[in-house]
TORPA-4810 file (N, C-alpha, C, O; in nm, 3 decimals):
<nodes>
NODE_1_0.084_-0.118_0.000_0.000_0.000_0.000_0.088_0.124_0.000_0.181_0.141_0.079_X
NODE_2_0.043_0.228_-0.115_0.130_0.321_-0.091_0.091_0.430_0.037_-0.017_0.452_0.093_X
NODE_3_0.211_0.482_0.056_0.174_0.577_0.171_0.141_0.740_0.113_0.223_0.814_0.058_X
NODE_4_0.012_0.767_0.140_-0.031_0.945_0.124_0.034_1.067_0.142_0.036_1.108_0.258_X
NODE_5_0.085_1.131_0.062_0.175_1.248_0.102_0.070_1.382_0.071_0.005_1.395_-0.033_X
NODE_6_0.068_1.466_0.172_0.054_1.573_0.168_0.151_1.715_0.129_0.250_1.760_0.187_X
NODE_7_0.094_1.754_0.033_0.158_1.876_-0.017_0.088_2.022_0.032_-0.034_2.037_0.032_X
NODE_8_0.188_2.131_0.075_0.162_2.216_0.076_0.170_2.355_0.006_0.275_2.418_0.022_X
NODE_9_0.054_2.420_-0.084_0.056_2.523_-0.185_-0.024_2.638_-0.129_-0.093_2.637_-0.026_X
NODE_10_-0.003_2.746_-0.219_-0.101_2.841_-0.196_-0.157_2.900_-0.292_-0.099_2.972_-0.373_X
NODE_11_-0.299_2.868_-0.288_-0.389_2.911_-0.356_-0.408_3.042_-0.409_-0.442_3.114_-0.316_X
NODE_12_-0.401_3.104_-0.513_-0.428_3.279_-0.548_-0.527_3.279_-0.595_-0.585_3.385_-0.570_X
NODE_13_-0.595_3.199_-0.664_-0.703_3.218_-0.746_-0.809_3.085_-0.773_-0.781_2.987_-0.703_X
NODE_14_-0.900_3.073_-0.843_-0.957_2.975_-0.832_-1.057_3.003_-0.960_-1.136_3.096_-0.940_X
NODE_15_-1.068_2.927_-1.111_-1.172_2.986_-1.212_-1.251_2.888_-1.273_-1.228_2.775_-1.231_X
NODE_16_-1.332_2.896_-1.352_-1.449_2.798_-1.411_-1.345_2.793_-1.556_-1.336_2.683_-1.610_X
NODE_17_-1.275_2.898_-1.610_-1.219_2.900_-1.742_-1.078_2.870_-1.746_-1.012_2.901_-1.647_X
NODE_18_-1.023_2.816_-1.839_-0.899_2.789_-1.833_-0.812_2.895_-1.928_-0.698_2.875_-1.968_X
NODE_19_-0.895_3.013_-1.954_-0.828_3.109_-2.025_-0.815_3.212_-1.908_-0.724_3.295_-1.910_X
NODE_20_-0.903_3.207_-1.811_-0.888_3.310_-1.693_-0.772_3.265_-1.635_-0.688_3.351_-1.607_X
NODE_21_-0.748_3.148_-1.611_-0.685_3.084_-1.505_-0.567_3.156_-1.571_-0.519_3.255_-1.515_X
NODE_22_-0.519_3.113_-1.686_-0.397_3.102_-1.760_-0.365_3.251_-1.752_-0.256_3.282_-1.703_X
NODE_23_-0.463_3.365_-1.803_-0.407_3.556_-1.768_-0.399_3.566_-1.623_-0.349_3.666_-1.571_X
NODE_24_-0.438_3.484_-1.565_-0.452_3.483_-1.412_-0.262_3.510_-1.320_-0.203_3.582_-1.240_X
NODE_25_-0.235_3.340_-1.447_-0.128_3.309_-1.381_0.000_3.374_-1.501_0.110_3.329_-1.470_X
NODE_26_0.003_3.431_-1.577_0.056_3.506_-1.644_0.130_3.639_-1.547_0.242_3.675_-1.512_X
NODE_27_-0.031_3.685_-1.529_-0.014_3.815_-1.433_0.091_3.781_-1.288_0.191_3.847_-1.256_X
NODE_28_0.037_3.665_-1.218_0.123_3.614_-1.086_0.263_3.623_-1.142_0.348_3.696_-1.093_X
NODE_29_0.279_3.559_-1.232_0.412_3.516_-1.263_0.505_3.661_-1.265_0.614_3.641_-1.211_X
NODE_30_0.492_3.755_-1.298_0.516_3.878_-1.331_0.537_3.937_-1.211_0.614_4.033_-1.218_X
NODE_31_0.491_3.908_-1.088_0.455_3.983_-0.991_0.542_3.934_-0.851_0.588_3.997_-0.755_X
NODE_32_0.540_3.783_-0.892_0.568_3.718_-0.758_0.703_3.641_-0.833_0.715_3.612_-0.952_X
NODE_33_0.806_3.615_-0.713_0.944_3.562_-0.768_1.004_3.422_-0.668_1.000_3.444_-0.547_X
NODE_34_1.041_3.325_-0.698_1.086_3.235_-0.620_1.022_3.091_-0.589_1.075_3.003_-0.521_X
NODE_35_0.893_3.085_-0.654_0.802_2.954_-0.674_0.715_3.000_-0.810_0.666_3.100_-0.863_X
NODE_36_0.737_2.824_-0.834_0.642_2.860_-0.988_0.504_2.829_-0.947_0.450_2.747_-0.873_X
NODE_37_0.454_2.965_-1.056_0.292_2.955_-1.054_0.261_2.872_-1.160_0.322_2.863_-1.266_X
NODE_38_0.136_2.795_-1.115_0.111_2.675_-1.154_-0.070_2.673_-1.181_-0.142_2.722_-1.095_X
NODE_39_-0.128_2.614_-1.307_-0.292_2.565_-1.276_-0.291_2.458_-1.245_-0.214_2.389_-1.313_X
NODE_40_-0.345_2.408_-1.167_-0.385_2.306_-1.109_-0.562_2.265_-1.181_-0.638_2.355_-1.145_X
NODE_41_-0.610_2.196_-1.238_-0.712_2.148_-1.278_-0.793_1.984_-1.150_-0.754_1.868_-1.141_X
NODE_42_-0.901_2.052_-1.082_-0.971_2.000_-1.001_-1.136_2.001_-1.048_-1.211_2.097_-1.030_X
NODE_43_-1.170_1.886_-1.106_-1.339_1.876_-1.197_-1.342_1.962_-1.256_-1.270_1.972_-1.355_X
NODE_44_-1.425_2.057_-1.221_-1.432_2.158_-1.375_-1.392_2.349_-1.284_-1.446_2.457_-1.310_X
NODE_45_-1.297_2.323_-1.195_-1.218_2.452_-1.190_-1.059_2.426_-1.195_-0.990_2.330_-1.160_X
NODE_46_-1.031_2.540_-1.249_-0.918_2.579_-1.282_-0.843_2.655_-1.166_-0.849_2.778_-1.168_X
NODE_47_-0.771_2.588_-1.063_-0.698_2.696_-0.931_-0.553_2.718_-0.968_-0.487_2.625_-1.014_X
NODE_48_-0.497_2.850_-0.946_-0.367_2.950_-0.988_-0.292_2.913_-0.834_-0.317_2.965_-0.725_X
NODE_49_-0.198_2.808_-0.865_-0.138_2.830_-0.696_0.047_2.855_-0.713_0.112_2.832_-0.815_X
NODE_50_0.099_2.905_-0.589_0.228_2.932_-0.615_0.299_2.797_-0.476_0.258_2.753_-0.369_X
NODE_51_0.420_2.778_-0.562_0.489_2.685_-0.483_0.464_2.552_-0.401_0.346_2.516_-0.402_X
NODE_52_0.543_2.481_-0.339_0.537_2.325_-0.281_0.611_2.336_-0.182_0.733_2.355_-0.181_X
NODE_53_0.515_2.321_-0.065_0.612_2.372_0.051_0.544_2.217_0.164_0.430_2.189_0.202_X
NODE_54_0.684_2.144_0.187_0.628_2.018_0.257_0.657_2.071_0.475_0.647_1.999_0.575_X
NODE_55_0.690_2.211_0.462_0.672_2.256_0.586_0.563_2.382_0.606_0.559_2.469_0.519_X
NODE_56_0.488_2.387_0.703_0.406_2.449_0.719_0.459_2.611_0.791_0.383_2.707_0.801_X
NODE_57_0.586_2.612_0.829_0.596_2.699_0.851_0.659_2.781_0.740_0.630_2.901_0.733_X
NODE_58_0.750_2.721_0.644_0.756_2.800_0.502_0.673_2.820_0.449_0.695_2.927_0.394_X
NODE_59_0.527_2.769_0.410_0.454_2.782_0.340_0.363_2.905_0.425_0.332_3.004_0.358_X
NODE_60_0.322_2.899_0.570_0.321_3.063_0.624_0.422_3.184_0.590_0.386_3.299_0.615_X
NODE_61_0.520_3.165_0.546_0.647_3.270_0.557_0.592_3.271_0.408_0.520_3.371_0.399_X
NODE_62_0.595_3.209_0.297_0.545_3.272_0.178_0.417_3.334_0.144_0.387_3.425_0.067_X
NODE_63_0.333_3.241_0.241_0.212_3.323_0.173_0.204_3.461_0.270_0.105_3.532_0.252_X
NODE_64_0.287_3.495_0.357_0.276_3.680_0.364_0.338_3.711_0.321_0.312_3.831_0.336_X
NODE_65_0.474_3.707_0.229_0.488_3.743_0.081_0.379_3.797_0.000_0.346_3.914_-0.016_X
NODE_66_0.331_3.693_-0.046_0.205_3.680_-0.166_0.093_3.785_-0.080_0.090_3.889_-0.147_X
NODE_67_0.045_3.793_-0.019_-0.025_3.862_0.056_0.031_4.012_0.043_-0.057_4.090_0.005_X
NODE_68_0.165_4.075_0.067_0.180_4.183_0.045_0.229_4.243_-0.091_0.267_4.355_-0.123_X
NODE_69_0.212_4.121_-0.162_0.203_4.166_-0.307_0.078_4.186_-0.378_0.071_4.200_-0.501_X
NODE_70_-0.029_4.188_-0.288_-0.168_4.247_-0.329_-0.241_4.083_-0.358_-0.330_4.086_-0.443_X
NODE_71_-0.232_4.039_-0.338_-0.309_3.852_-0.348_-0.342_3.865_-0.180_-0.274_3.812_-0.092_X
NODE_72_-0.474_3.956_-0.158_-0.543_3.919_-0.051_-0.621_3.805_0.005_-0.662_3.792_0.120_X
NODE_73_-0.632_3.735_-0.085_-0.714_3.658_-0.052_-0.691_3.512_-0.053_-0.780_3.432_-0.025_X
NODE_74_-0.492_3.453_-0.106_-0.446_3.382_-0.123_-0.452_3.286_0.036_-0.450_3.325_0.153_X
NODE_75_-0.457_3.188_-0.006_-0.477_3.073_0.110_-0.369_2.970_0.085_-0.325_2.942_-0.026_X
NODE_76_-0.327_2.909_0.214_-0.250_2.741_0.207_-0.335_2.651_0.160_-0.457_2.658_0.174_X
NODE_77_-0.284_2.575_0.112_-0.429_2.428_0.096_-0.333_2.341_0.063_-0.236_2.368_-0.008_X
NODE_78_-0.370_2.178_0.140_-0.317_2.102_0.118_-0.369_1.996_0.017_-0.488_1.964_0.019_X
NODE_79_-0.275_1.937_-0.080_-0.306_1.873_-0.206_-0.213_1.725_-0.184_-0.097_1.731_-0.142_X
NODE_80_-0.289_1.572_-0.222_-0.277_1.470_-0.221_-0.135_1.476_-0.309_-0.111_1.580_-0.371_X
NODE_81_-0.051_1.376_-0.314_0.029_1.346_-0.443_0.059_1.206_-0.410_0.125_1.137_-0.487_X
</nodes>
């Protein structure tokens, strides 16, 4: 049985379109430096997240980064792999 790993990202955005997603993460990319922005495809949304952080306290230390780069509303979320 394999064993479940949890990943840790942060969410910027979240879209129904995969053309939003994509100017979405265009724009991030431009803005933010040091993790790649990424779509992530989950059923039928499209989420813009930055970086893979398997500690929770880096992944706090970046997302107030991202946060004072105007991504108010960016969240941690953890993702299966």
């Amino acid at each position: 049985m394999e064993k479940l790993r949890l990943l840790l990202v942060i969410q910027l955005g979240a879209f129904s379109s995969r053309d939003h997603a994509d100017n979405f993460m265009s724009s991030a990319r431009e803005k933010l430096t040091g993790e790649e922005v990424i779509v992530r495809k989950t059923g039928n949304i499209f989420a813009v997240t930055i970086g893979s952080f398997t500690e929770t306290r880096k992944a706090e230390s970046y997302l107030y980064y991202v946060k004072s780069k105007g991504y108010d509303k960016a969240f941690i979320k953890n993702i299966k792999y």
